[in-house]
PADRENDREN-395962 format. One line per 5 residues: number of its first residue (from 1); for each residue x, y, z of C-alpha. Coordinates in steps of 0.2 Angstrom, whole numbers, plus 5000, padded with zeros to 4 digits. Example, Ala and Ser with C-alpha at 12.3 -4.5 7.8 and 13.67 -1.06 7.14 Angstrom:
1) 5062 4978 5039 ~ 5068 4995 5036;
This chain:
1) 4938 4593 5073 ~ 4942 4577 5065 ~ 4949 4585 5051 ~ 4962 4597 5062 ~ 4969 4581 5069;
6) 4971 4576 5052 ~ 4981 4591 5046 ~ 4994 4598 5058 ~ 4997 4614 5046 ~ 4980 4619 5053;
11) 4982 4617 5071 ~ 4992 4634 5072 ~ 4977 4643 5062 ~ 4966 4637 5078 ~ 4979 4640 5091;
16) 4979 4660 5081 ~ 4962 4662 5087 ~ 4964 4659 5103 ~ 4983 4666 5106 ~ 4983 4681 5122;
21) 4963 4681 5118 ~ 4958 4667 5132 ~ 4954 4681 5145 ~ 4942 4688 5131 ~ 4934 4671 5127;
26) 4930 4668 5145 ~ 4925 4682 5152 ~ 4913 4682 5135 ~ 4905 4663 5140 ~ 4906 4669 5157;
31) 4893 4684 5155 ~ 4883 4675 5141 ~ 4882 4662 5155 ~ 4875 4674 5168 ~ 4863 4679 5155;
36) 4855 4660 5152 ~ 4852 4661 5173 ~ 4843 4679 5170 ~ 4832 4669 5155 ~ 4829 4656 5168;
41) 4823 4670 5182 ~ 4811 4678 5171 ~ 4802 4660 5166 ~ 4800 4657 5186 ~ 4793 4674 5186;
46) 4781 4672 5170 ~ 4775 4657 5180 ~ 4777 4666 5198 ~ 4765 4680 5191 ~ 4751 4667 5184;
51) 4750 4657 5199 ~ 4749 4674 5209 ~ 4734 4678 5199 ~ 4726 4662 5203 ~ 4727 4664 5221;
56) 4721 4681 5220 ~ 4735 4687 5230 ~ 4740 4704 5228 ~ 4754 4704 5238 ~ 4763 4692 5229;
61) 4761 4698 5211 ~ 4769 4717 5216 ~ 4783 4707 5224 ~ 4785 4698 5208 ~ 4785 4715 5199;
66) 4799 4722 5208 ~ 4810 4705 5204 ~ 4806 4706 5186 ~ 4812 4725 5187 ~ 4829 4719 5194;
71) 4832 4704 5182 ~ 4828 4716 5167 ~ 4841 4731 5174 ~ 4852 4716 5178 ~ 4851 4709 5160;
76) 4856 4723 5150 ~ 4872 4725 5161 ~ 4876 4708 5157 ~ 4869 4708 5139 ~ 4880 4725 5136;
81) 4896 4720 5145 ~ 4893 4701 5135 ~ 4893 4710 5119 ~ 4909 4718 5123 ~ 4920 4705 5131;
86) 4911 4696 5112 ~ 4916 4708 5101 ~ 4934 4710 5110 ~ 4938 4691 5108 ~ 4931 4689 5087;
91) 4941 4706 5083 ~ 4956 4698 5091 ~ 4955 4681 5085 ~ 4953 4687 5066 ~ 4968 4700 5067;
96) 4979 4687 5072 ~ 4972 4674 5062 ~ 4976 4685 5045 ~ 4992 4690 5053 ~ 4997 4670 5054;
101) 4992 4670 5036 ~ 5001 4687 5029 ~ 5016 4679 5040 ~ 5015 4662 5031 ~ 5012 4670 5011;
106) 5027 4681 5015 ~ 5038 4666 5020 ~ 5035 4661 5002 ~ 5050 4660 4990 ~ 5049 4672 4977;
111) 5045 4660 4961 ~ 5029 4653 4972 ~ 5019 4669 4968 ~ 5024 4665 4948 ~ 5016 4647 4952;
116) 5001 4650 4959 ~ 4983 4661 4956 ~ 4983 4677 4968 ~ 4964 4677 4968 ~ 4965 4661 4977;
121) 4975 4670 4994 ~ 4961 4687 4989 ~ 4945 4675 4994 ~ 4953 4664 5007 ~ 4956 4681 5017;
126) 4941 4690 5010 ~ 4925 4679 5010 ~ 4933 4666 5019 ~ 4935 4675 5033 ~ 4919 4681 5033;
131) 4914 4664 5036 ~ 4924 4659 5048 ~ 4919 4675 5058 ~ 4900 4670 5057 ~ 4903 4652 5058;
136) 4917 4648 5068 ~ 4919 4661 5083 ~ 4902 4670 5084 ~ 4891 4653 5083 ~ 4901 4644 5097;
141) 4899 4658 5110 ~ 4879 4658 5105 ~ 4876 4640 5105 ~ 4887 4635 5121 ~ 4874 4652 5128;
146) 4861 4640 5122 ~ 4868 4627 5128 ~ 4869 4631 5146 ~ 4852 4636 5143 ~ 4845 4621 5136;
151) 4852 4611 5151 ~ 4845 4623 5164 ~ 4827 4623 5155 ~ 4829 4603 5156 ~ 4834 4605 5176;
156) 4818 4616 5177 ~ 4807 4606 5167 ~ 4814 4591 5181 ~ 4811 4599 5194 ~ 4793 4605 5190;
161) 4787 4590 5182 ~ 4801 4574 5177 ~ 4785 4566 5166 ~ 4785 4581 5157 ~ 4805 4582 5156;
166) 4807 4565 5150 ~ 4795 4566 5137 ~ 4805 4585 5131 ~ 4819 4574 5129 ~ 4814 4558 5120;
171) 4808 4574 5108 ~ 4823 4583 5107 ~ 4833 4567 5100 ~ 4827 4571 5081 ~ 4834 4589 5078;
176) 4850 4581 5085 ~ 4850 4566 5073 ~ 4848 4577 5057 ~ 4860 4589 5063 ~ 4873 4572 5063;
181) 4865 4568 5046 ~ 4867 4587 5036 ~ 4884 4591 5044 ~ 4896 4586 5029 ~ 4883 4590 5017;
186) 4883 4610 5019 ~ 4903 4608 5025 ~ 4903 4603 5004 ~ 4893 4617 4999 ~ 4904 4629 5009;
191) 4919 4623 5001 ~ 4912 4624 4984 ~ 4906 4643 4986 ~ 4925 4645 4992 ~ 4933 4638 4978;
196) 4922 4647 4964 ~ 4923 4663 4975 ~ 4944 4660 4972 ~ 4940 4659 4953 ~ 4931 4672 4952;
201) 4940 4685 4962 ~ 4956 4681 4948 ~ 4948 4683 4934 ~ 4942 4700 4941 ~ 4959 4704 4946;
206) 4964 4698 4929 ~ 4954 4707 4919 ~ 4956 4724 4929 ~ 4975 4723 4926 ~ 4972 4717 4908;
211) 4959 4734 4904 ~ 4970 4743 4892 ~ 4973 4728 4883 ~ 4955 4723 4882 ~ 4950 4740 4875;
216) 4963 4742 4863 ~ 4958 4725 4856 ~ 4939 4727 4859 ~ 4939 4712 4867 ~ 4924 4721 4877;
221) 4914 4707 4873 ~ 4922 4692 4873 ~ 4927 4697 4891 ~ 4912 4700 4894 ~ 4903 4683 4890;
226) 4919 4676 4901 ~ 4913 4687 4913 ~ 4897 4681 4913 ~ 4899 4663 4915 ~ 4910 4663 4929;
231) 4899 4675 4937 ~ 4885 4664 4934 ~ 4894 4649 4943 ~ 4896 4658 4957 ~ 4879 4664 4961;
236) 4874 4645 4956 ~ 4886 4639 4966 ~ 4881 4650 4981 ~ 4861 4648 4977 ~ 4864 4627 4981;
241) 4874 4631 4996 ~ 4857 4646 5000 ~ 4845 4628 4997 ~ 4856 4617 5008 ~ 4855 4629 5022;
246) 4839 4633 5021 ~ 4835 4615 5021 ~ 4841 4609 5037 ~ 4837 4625 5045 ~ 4820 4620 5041;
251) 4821 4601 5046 ~ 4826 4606 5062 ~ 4811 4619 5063 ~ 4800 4606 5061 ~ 4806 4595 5073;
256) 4807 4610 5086 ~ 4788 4615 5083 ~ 4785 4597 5085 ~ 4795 4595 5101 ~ 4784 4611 5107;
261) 4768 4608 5103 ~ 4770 4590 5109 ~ 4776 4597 5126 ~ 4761 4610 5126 ~ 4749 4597 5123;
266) 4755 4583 5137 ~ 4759 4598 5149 ~ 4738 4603 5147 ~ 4733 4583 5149 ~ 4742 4584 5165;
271) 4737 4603 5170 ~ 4719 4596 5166 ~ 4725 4581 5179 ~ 4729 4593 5192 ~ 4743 4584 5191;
276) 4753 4604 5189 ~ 4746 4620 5189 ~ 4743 4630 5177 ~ 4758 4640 5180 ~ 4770 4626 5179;
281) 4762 4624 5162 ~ 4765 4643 5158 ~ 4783 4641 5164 ~ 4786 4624 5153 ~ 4780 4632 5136;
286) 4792 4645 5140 ~ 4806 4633 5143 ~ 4802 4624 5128 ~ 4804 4640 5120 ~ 4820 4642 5124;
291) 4826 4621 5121 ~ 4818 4623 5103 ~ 4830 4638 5100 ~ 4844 4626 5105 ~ 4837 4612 5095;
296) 4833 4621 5080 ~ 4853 4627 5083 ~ 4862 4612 5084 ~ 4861 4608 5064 ~ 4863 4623 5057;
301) 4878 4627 5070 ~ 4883 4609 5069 ~ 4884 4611 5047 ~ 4892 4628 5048 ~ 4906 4624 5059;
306) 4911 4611 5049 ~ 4910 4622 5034 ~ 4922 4634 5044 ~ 4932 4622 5049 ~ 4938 4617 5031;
311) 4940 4634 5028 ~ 4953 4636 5039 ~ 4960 4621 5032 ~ 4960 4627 5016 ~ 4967 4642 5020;
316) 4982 4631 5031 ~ 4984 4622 5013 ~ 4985 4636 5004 ~ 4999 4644 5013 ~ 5010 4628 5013;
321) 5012 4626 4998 ~ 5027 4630 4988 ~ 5033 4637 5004 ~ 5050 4646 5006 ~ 5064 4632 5006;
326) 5071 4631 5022 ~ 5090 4627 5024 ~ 5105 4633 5031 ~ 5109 4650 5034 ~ 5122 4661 5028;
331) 5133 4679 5031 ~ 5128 4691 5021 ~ 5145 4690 5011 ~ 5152 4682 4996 ~ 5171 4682 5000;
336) 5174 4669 4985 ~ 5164 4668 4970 ~ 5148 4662 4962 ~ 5148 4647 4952 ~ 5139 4637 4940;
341) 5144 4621 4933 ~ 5134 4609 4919 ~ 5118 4618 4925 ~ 5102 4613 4913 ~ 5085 4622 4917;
346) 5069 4621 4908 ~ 5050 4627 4914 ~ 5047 4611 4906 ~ 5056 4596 4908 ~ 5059 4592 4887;
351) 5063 4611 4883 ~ 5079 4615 4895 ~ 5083 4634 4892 ~ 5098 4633 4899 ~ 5110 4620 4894;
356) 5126 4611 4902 ~ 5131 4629 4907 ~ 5146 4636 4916 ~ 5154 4652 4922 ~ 5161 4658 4938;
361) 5156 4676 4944 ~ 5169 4684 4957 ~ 5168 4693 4974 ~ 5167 4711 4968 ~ 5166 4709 4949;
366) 5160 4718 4937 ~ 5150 4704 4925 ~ 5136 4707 4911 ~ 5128 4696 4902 ~ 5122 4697 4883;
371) 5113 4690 4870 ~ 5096 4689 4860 ~ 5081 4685 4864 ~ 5078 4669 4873 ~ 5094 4665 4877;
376) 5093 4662 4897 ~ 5099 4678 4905 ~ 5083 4682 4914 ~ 5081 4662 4918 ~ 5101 4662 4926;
381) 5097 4677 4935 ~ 5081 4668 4942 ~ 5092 4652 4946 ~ 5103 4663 4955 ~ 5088 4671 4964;
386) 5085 4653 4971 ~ 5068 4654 4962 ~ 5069 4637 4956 ~ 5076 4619 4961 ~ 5073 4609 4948;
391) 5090 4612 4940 ~ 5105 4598 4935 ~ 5121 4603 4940 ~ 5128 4614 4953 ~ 5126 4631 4957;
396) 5137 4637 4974 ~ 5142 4651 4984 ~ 5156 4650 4990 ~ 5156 4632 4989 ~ 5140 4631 4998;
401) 5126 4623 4986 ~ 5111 4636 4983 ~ 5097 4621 4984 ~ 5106 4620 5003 ~ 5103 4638 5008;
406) 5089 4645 5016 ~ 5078 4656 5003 ~ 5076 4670 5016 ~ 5095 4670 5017 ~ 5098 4670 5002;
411) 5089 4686 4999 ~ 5099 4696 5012 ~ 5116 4689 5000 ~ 5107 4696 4984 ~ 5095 4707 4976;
416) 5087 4707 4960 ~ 5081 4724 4949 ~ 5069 4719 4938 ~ 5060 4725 4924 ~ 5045 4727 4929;
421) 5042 4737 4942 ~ 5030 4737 4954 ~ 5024 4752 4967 ~ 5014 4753 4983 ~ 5001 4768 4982;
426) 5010 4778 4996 ~ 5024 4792 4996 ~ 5039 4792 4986 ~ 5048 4789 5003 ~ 5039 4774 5008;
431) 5041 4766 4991 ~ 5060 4770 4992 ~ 5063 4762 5008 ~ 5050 4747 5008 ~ 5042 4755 5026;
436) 5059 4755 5035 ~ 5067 4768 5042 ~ 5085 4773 5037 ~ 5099 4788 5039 ~ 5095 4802 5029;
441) 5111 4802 5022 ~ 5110 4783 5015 ~ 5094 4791 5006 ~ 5100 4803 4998 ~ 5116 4794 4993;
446) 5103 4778 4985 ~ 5091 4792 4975 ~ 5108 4802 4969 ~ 5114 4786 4961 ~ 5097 4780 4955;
451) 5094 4796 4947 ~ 5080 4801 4956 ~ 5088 4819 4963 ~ 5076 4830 4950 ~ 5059 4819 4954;
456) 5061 4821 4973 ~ 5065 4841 4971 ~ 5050 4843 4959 ~ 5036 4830 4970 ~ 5046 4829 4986;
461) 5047 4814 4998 ~ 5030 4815 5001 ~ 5021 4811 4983 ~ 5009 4798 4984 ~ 5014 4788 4967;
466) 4995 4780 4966 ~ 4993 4763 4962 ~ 5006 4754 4955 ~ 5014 4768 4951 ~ 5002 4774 4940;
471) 5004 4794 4945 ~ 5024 4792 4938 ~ 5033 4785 4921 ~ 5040 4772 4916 ~ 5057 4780 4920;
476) 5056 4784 4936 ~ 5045 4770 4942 ~ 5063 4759 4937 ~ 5072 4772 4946 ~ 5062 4770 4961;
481) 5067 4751 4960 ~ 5083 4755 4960 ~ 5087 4766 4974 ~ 5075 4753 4984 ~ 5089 4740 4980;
486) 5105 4749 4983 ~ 5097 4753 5001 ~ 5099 4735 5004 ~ 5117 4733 5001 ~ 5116 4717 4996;
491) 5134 4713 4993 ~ 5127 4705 4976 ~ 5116 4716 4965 ~ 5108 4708 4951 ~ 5101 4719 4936;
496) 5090 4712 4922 ~ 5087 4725 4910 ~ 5084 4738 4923 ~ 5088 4753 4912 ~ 5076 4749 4899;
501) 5063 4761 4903 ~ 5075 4774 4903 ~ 5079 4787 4891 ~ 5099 4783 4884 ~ 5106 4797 4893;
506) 5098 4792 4910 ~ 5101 4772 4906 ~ 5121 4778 4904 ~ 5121 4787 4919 ~ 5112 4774 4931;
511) 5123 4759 4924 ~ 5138 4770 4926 ~ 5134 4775 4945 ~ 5130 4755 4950 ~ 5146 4749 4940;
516) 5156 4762 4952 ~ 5148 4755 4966 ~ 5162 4748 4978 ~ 5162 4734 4987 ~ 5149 4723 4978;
521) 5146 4711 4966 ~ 5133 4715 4949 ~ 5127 4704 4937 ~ 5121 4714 4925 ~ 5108 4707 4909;
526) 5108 4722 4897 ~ 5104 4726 4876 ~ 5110 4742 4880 ~ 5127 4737 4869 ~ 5136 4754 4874;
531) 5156 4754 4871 ~ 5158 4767 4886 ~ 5149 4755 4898 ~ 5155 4736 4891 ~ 5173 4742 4894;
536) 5170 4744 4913 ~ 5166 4727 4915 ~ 5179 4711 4921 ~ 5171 4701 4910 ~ 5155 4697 4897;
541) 5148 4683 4896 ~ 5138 4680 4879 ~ 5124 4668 4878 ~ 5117 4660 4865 ~ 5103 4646 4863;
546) 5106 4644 4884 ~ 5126 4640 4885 ~ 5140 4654 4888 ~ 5146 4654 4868 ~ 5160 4667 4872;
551) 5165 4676 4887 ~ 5180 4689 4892 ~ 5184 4706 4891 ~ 5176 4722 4879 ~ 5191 4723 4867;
556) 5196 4703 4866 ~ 5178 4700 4861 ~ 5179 4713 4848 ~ 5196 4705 4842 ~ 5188 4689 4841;
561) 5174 4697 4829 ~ 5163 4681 4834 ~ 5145 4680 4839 ~ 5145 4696 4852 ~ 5155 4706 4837;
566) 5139 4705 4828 ~ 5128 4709 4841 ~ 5138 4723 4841 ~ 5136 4729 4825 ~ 5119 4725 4823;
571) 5116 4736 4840 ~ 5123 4751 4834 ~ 5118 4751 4818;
């Protein structure tokens, strides 16, 4: 556990296992505790029933029978009710260990996502897990089991004979040496076969979404070969870690048979002695039996719970990174204005896409921005999104600085519909309302102004969309994304082509409805250069090459005949 002192972020992952699932994990050593007694019993009786057979007493053995029937009846109550109160205490511990972990990748900001490899977050709760369950919560319960009845075989074995208990330990000191020695060696492997697992899970993911591109391309196999390589590192990967296991589980083998054998053989010299009977001898191969099962043990459980343990780690790492930004809260309000001043952003640092720019965006306005290609509208609407920090300049609402605001607050000031959608595979409903629960009269007011009034009388509420999506168009999956936006009444509303996938008719009815929205503030990014629609906006602004080149009203822009008179023009032909 030198490593969790080390790395605060995992403390709470161990505390998750544990959490309201002490009771379980008690009551689980209690019972595998009353079962090492019940192992203990039926070694006295195994040596009870050979010494009964040398005295030719009678008697005494069917006496011994009828204890041996009442330890075994007693041992698979406690066996059964062990493997419950077991089973209770792992299924808890791992519910709220992935729960911590869903909580923690949720607290994300939105742009971490863009940053970072999902496949990474798909094995550390997958195979990782998995792991863990073997390594970390089922081993410890068995070994302390063994533990206890190591230690009670050792109090036997004294009490029998302490020659023969002294020697039993001076032999047991080797296993425990190489399970010191081989520890960190398999905690490498494990973390190896965990980070190719990650690889190999995203390029699985990756390929799977990219399969219409791959075939229309016949890529089949190129992909293929990539395919095969990383599939091959994995299993190579995993085949070193198979070895390493295998190896020290070996070692310590050896060592236990050693130990065994060299018990057996001193326990005959002093039999031979009369030194002990031959019962005592019986009973002391049988307790050995059960101290080599804890030595053989110790290094494979030592190994693998060092493994685990840097799993969980990894996972703690994992989820800290590009966390949410933390910050001060705010009301759910913009009473003021937006505004940016001399803000220059670039995904890289020599190539800003934005540039020295500046605009002010009003409570309650109407606001869209234009231009080509490339020009920064999807990057300011990111900015404003609080998807990235690494700006110069300022951007505040209300005079409060963004970089200062907590992200999760942030979102509950504005919302962003996007242009590519994304969809659960669950009902219409469900996808609507993001698994809340709402008024039904809100509803139907968010799929009236979305458009969505004919889809939901043909499918209903209850349509399962499939995945992503998958069993809808283009169309409605945006219209889906943007009734599932004005249910938030967010009192700003950020569009960035949201229309695109619509048909003209639809795209002019869907901008017209938000644009008579009251009450809130839109941002709206749009090609759609429609004269019925620019007119019902306070102002344009018009980007070009990441600065505001001309801003103001529909008809003053067209006087001007400037840069947005052509993109006028050349928009409607």
């Amino acid at each position: 556990m030198k490593r969790n002192r080390r790395n605060p972020a995992a403390r709470e992952y161990f505390r998750a296992f544990y959490e309201k699932n002490h009771i379980c994990f008690s009551m689980a050593m209690a019972l595998h505790t009353i079962a090492v007694g019940v192992n203990l019993a039926i070694s006295w009786v195994l040596g009870a029933v050979i010494d009964a057979i040398g005295n030719g007493n009678m008697d005494e053995l069917f006496n011994v029978l009828w204890i041996m029937l009442v330890i075994t009846v007693g041992m698979v109550l406690v066996d059964i009710s062990g493997y419950g109160a077991k089973f209770h205490f792992i299924r808890r511990a791992l519910v709220q260990y992935k729960a911590l972990a869903f909580r923690r990748l949720s607290s994300k900001s939105i742009s971490a996502f863009s940053k970072e490899n999902s496949g990474r977050y798909l094995s550390t709760l997958t195979n990782d897990v998995t792991s863990i369950e073997a390594n970390y919560l089922e081993k410890p319960l068995d070994l302390a089991a063994y533990g206890i009845l190591g230690i009670g075989s050792l109090g036997m074995m004294v009490w029998y004979s302490p020659l023969l208990a002294v020697i039993a330990i001076v032999l047991s000191l080797l296993p425990m040496a190489a399970a010191v020695l081989t520890g960190g060696i398999m905690e490498k492997r494990e973390l190896a076969v965990s980070n190719q697992n990650e690889r190999f899970m995203a390029q699985i993911k990756e390929l799977l979404e990219g399969f219409s591109v791959i075939k229309s391309f016949k890529a089949e196999k190129e992909t293929g070969r990539r395919f095969n390589e990383l599939n091959q590192t994995v299993e190579e990967t995993k085949y070193r870690r198979r070895w390493c296991g295998a190896l020290i589980q070996e070692a310590s083998g050896v060592c236990a048979i050693v130990m065994q054998f060299g018990l057996f053989f001193a326990g005959a010299v002093l039999a031979i002695q009369g030194s002990i009977s031959a019962g005592t001898v019986v009973v002391f191969v049988n307790l050995s039996g059960y101290l080599t099962s804890v030595i053989r043990m110790i290094p494979e459980y030592w190994a693998a719970r060092k493994a685990a343990v840097g799993l969980v780690e990894k996972l703690a790492e994992v989820t800290e990174e590009n966390a949410g930004r933390s910050g001060d809260a705010v009301r759910p309000e913009v009473r003021d204005a937006i505004t940016l001043q001399n803000v220059t952003f670039g995904y890289e640092a020599e190539e800003p896409v934005l540039k020295n720019l500046s605009l002010k965006i009003e409570a309650g306005k109407k606001y869209a921005l234009v231009g080509a290609s490339g020009s920064g509208k999807s990057t300011l609407l990111n900015l404003l999104m609080g998807g990235y920090d690494g700006y110069s300049g300022s951007i505040a609402i209300d005079g409060k600085e963004l970089r200062e605001i907590d992200t999760d607050s942030l979102y509950d000031v504005m919302s962003l519909i996007g242009q590519n959608v994304f969809l659960f595979d669950d009902t219409l409903y469900q996808n609507i309302t993001m698994f809340r629960d709402f008024p039904e009269d809100k509803l139907e007011l968010a799929v009236h102004r979305a458009g969505l009034d004919e889809l939901v009388a043909q499918k209903g509420e209850g349509y399962r969309c499939g995945e992503n999506g998958n069993g809808l168009s283009g169309g409605e999956r945006q219209r889906v994304s943007i009734a599932r936006c004005l249910m938030r009444e967010t009192p700003v509303l950020l569009l960035d082509e949201a229309t695109a996938a619509l048909d003209n008719q639809t795209a002019f009815a869907v901008t017209d409805a938000i644009l008579h929205l009251d009450g809130l503030t839109r941002v709206v990014v749009t090609h759609r250069l429609e004269e019925g629609l620019l007119e019902q906006y306070d102002e344009i602004f018009v980007l070009r090459g990441g600065e505001v080149c001309e801003q103001g009203k529909f008809g003053d822009l067209m006087e001007r005949k400037e840069y947005f008179y052509s993109l006028y023009n050349v928009a409607n032909g």
